[in-house]
C-alpha positions, 0 to 999 in steps of 0.5 A: 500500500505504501509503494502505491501511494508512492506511485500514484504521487508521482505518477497520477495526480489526476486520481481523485483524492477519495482513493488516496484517503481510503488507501492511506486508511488502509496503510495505517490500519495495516500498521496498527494490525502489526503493532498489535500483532507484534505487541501480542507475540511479545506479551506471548514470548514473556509469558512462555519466558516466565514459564520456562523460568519457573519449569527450569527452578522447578526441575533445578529444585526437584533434581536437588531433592532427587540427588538428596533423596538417593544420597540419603537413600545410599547412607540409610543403605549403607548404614542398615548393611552395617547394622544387618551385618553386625547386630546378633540375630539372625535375619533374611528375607524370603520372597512368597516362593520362599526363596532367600533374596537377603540374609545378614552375617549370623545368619549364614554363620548359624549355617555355616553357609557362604552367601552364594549357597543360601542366594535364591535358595528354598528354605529347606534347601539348606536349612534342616526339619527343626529350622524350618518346621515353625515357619512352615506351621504358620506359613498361611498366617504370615501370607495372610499379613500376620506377624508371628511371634515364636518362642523355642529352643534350637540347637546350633550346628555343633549341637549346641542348644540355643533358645530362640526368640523368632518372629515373622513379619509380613511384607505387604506392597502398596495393594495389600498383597504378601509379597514376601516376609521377614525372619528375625531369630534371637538366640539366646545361651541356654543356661543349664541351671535355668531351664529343663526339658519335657518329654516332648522337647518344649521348655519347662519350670526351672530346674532349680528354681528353689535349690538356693535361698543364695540365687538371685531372681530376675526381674526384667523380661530383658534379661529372662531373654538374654539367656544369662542369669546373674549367677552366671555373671557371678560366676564368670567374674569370679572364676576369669571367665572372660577373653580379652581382644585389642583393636589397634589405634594408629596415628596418621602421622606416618612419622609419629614417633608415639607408641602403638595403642590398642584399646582393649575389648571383653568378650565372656567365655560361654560353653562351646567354645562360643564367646558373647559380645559385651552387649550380651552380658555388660548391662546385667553385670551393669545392674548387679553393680559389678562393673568395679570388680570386672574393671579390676579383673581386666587391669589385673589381666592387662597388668600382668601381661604387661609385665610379662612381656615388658622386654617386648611390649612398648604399647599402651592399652586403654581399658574402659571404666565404668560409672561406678568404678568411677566412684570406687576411690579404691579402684586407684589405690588398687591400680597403683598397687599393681603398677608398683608391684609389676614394675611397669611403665604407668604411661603404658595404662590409659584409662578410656571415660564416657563423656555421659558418665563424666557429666552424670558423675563429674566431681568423681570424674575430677578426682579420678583423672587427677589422682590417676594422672598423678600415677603416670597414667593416661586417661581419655574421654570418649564419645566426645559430641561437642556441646556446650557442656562437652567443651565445659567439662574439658575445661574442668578435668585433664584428660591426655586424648579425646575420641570423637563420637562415632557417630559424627565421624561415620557421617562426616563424609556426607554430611556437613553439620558432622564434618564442621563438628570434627573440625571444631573439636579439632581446633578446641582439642589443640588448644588444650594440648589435647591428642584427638582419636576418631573412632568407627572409622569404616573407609579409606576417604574418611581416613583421608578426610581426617587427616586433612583436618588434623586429627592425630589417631584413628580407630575402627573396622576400616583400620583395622578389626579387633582380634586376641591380645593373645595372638598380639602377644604372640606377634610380638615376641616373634618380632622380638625373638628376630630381632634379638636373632639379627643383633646376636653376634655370629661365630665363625663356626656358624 
């Protein structure tokens, strides 16, 4: 239309003013047309902008918690695999075929089975009548979405009689269908004084219930559970029944010229050979109030081992104490009579507290570490959270190293409250001349990690795994043995 109105000015004066007038109309309706137009495009491409704004931090935020998600999701995986592996019950999971698709480390120990034999495997394929009697009795019940709860004695591959808390729980998918279950199996030590046999296998009244008017009576079902009875405990105490294991702590300074240290583990002697972890039988000895005398028979232990291999054994070895040994001032009359009569180094004993049982029993705790040191021992304070009464109570005894609460060590690596709490405990440890150790480490970054803050020692399964003292004895005199063999002079004869 402009190219017209052009051509008409120029070349044909003669057209009447009316069709110029019309077609200017035209021209700028046209124009007007495309102003809106580009106006509406414009508002469009600033609509689908804001919308591609807001869809871009939505999927940013939603890939954020999908990250979060799986991180927290591999943690809580990793964490119940170490958790599964080590806690004392045996526990699998059997798809509705029942074939095994999971099973923790007792589990296959109770077997004695590899992974791969049990693997996709029917219950009945690698477990006997006894074992698998009870789940086949109520197989329809754990199908129907029941959780089973049993009670009966087992006996182990070395028949060995066990008795067994089982339960059965249902797993239930989103539409109510038993799609599989759960096996939990507690096996408790069966004491031979608590429990008699009818004719037809089932446990009956305790055989000596009332034999002694000396028999001390449990009163908790937890205990009625863990299979020991106090007298047991007793026993056990007073007859040494106990084995004790080491679990090395190293520095990370490689060019740290202090001694190895080993803290020192309890395990109680049970029949067969077996042995119990201090989680089956330290709350009992806990509530009888016999913790004094168990932390003076592992002293008496350590003492003596000590001074047995003094030409060979430069390390020190950190015994746990117990809230009530804390407050037996006689436990440090006695300590310092065995180091005077042994001979040894008291730097080589350290004695290991719980921050819980520090603050709970602080004035004993003050007068313990102070009249201990001033033997020549070492003490440490372990489970160490840094909290505004942790760095309060450091202030108020002298310790020689502080361990880091596992806890926040096993989560450093992912978490960085946790990462931010071992650096500050760092930094308030070096202030105070404090040594600092990092317990339950599990894996090689973690070491890393640690050492790239500062920390001075670590422990745990990724270090190294605890085993006998009696075989770290043997090692050591073998190392001493060579090197007394090396430095001999050699005759000419030889």
């Amino acid at each position: 239309m402009a190219t017209l109105l052009i051509t008409i000015d120029l070349y044909f004066d003669d057209i009447a003013i009316t069709w110029t007038v019309i077609l200017w109309i035209f021209l700028f309706s046209a124009i007007l047309m495309m102003l809106g137009q580009f106006i509406h495009a414009e508002k469009e491409i600033h609509s689908y902008s804001h919308q591609l704004t807001a869809n871009k931090e939505r999927l940013t935020n939603e890939i954020k918690h999908r990250l979060w998600a799986e991180k927290s999701t591999t943690e809580a995986k990793t964490k119940s695999q170490i958790i599964d592996e080590n806690i004392p019950v045996l526990l699998a999971y059997f798809n509705s075929d029942q074939r095994c698709k999971y099973h923790n480390r007792i589990f296959r120990k109770w077997f004695g089975l590899k992974a791969d034999q049990i693997d996709g495997k029917l219950l009945e394929e690698f477990a006997d009548d006894a074992f698998t009697s009870c789940i086949k009795k109520h197989f329809k019940d754990i199908l129907s979405g029941k959780t089973v709860h049993e009670e009966r004695i087992l006996k182990s591959t070395k028949g060995f009689p066990y008795i067994f808390t089982e339960q059965y729980v249902p797993h239930i998918d989103s539409k109510g269908r038993t799609i599989g279950f759960y096996t939990l199996h507690t096996p408790c030590a069966q004491d031979k004084n608590r429990l008699s046999f009818k004719k037809n296998g089932q446990p009956g009244k305790p055989a000596a219930e009332n034999s002694s008017k000396d028999k001390i009576q449990l009163g908790t079902k937890k205990h009625a559970q863990s299979g020991i009875s106090p007298d047991r405990i007793i026993q056990a105490i007073k007859g040494g029944e106990f084995y004790l294991y080491c679990q090395k702590i190293i520095p990370l300074d490689a060019n740290s010229l202090s001694p190895t240290q080993y803290e020192i583990l309890i395990r109680m002697a049970e029949e067969e050979n077996n042995l119990m972890p201090p989680g089956s039988f330290l709350p009992l000895v806990d509530q009888l109030k016999m913790m004094p005398q168990l932390d003076r028979w592992v002293a008496s232990y350590i003492v003596k081992t000590l001074s047995e291999n003094a030409q060979k054994c430069r390390t020190v070895f950190s015994l746990n104490v117990a809230k009530d040994t804390l407050c037996d001032k006689t436990f440090i009359e006695f300590i310092q009579d065995k180091i005077q009569k042994s001979k040894i180094p008291p730097n080589q004993l350290c004695f290991e507290i719980e921050e819980l049982d520090a603050k709970s029993n602080l004035i004993e705790t003050m007068f313990f570490t102070e009249k201990i040191r001033e033997l020549g021992c070492l003490v440490t304070l372990c489970g160490f959270s840094q909290d505004s009464q942790s760095v309060e109570l450091l202030k108020k005894i002298k310790i020689d190293f502080l361990k880091i609460d596992g806890i926040i060590v096993c989560n450093m690596i992912y978490e960085h409250d946790d990462l931010a709490k071992v650096k500050n405990i760092n930094q308030i440890a070096r202030q105070l001349n404090i040594k600092t150790i990092a317990e339950l480490v599990e894996n090689k970054e973690t070491i890393s990690k640690l050492r790239e803050i500062g920390i001075h020692y670590v422990q745990g399964l990724g270090v190294e795994k605890p085993y006998p003292l009696n075989n770290l004895m043997a090692v050591l005199q073998k190392t001493a043995n060579a090197s007394s063999i090396s430095t001999s002079p050699v005759s000419p004869d030889k």
